[in-house]
Every structure is written in C-alpha cells, then in structure tokens.
matplotlib code that plots the C-alpha trace (Angstrom):
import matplotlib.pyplot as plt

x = [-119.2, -122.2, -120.7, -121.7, -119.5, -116.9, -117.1, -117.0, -113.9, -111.8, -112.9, -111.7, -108.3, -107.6, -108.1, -105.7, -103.3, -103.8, -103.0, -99.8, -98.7, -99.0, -96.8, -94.5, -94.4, -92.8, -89.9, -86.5, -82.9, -83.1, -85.3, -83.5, -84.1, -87.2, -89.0, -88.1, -88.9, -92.9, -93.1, -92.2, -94.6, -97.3, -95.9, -96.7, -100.3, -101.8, -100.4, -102.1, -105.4, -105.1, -104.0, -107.2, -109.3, -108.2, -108.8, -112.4, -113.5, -114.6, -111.6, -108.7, -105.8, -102.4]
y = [-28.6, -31.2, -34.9, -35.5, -32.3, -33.8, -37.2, -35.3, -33.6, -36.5, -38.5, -35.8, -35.3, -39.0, -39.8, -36.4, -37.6, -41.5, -39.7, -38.0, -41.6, -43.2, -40.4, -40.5, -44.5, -43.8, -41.8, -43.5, -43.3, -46.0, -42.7, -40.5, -36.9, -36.7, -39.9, -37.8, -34.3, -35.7, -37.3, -34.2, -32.4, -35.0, -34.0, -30.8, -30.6, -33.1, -30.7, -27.3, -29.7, -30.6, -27.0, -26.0, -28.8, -27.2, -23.3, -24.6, -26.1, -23.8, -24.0, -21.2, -20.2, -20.1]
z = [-3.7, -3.6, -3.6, -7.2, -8.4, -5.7, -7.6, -10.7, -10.2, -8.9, -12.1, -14.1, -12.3, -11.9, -15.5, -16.6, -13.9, -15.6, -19.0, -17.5, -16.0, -19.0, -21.1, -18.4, -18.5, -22.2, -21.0, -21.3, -21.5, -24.4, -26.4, -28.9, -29.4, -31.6, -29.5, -26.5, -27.7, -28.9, -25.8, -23.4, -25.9, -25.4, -21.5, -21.9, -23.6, -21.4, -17.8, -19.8, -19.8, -16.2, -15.0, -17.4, -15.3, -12.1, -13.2, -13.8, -10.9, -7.5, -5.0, -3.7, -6.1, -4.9]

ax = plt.figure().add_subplot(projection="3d")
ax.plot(x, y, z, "-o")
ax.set_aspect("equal")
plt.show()
C-alpha cells in the first residue's frame, strides 16, 4: 500500500472505531431493556461496517 492508501485506511478505521466508542460510551447499568437493546443494535451495525471496511482493503485474512 502507497502512504496515501495507508493514510486512507487509518482515517477510515479510526473514525468506525470513533463511531463504536461513542455507542459504547452510551451503555449503562442505569439503561432498560429497549435503550439497551437499540443500542447493542446500533453496536452491531456499526462492527458489520468496520468488518466491511477491513474485507475491502488489500491485507491477509485470518
């Protein structure tokens, strides 16, 4: 990978891994069921993205 794709990619990963922070941020004892349910959904859709974000850039599958 050149250093712009390299520079690329981390942008991309930090800002998804940003996204997941901020979901995660919510999470809380203090939650009921339904808060906690959308939020582990929110979770859950914003991971598939990153995994997606991974599968598309050039590097070695486990």
């Amino acid at each position: 990978m050149t250093h712009i794709e390299t520079a690329r990619y981390n942008e991309v990963i930090g800002l998804q891994i940003g996204s997941i922070r901020e979901i995660a941020h919510r999470l809380s004892e203090d939650c009921d069921m339904e808060e906690l349910e959308e939020i582990i959904a929110e979770l859950e859709e914003t991971i598939v993205d990153l995994r997606g974000s991974l599968a598309a850039f050039p590097h070695k599958h486990p």
